[in-house]
Every structure is written in structure tokens, then in C-alpha cells.
C-alpha positions in Angstrom: 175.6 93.7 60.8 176.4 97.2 60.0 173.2 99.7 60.8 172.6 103.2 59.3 171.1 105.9 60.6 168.0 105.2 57.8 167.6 101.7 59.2 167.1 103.2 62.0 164.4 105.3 61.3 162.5 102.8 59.1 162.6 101.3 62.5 161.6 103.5 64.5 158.8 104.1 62.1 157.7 100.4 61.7 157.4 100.6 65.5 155.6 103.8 65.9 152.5 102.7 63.8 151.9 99.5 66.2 152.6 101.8 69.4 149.8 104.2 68.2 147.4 101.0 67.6 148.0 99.9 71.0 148.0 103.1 73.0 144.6 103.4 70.6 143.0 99.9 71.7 145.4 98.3 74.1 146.5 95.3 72.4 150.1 93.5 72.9 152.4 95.9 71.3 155.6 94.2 72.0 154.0 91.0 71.1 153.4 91.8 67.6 155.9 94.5 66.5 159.3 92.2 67.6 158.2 89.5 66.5 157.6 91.2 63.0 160.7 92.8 62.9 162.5 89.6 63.4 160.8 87.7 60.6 161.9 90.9 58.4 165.4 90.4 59.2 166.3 92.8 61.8 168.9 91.5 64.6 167.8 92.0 68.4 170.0 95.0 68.8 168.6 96.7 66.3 165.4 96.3 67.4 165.0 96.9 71.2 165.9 100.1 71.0 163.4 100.9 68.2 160.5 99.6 70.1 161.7 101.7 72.9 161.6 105.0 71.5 158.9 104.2 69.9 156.7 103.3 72.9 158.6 106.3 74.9 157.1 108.5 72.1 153.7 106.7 72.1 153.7 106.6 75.7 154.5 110.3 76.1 152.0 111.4 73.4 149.1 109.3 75.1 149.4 111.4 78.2 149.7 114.4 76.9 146.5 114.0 75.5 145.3 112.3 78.2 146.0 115.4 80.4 144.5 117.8 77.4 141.2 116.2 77.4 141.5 116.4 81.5 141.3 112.9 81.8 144.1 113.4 84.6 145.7 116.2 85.6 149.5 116.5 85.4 150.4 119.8 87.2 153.4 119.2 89.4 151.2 119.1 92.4 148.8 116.5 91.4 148.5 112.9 92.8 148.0 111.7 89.2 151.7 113.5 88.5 153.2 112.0 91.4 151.8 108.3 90.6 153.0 109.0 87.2 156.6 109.5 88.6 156.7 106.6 90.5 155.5 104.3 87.7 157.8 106.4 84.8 160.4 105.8 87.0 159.9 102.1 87.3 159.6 101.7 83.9 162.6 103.6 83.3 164.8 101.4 86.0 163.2 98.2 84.6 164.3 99.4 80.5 167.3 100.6 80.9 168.1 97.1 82.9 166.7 95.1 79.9 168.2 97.1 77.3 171.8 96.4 78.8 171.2 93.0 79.8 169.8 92.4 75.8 173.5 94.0 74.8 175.1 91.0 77.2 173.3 88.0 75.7 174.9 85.8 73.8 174.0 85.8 70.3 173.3 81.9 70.5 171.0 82.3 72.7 
């Protein structure tokens, strides 16, 4: 299936709206937004990486704000900045993992 640069940002974009509802009221993001995407068509590959940026984007907007309404402080030598690391980290080990593994998978399954 060949994929465009506009299919990808329609992507991006039909994941962005769901990442700002969750990050909003914490429901299950990746719950409703794949599952979406693959009744409208979209193959696996295309959208994993989609609902990553998206989220990364989401994510990354959340604590900005989060640290602009001094909710938690992120200056380098805070303990919320070092928790941060360790769980950005983490998540980045545990989505880069996925994201190759998903390119592995057999189509069948």
C-alpha cells in the first residue's frame, strides 16, 4: 500500500484530536484511536507511527503546561525532572522496541 506524505498527516491529525481528549480527561487513547483507524482502512504500519507522534506531541505539550501552571517543576535540578527522565526514557526504550517489532510481524498475523 503505497503512503503519501498527506496520508500521513491526515494521520497524524486524526490522532492528535484523541491524544488531546485523553491528556484532557484520561481516557484509553490507544484504545479508541487504532482501533478507528483500522476500521477506516489504514494498515498497521501506517498507523503506529501516527499514534506515536501524536502522543509524543500530546505528551510533550501536557507537560509543558503542566510545568507553566507550576504543577511540577522541570528545571534540570528538580526531582520531578529527574523522575521524568527515568519514565521518558522507559517509554522511549519500550516504543522504539514495539515500533520495530510491529515492522517484523507477519502480516497474517
Amino acid at each position: 500500500m503505497a503512503f503519501s506524505p498527506i496520508d500521513f498527516m491526515v494521520l497524524i491529525f486524526l490522532s492528535f484530536i484523541p491524544a488531546v481528549i485523553d491528556s484532557s480527561f484520561g481516557m484509553g487513547y490507544g484504545f479508541i484511536v487504532t482501533p478507528l483507524l483500522l476500521i477506516l482502512g489504514y494498515n498497521p504500519l501506517q498507523i503506529i507511527p501516527a499514534i506515536l507522534v501524536s502522543s509524543l506531541v500530546g505528551n510533550l505539550l501536557s507537560a509543558a503546561f503542566h510545568h507553566k501552571l507550576k504543577n511540577v517543576d522541570f528545571s534540570l535540578q528538580s526531582r520531578d525532572f529527574r523522575i521524568a527522565l527515568v519514565i521518558g526514557g522507559c517509554g522511549s526504550i519500550g516504543s522504539i522496541f514495539g515500533a520495530l517489532l510491529a515492522v517484523e510481524i507477519p502480516d497474517s498475523i
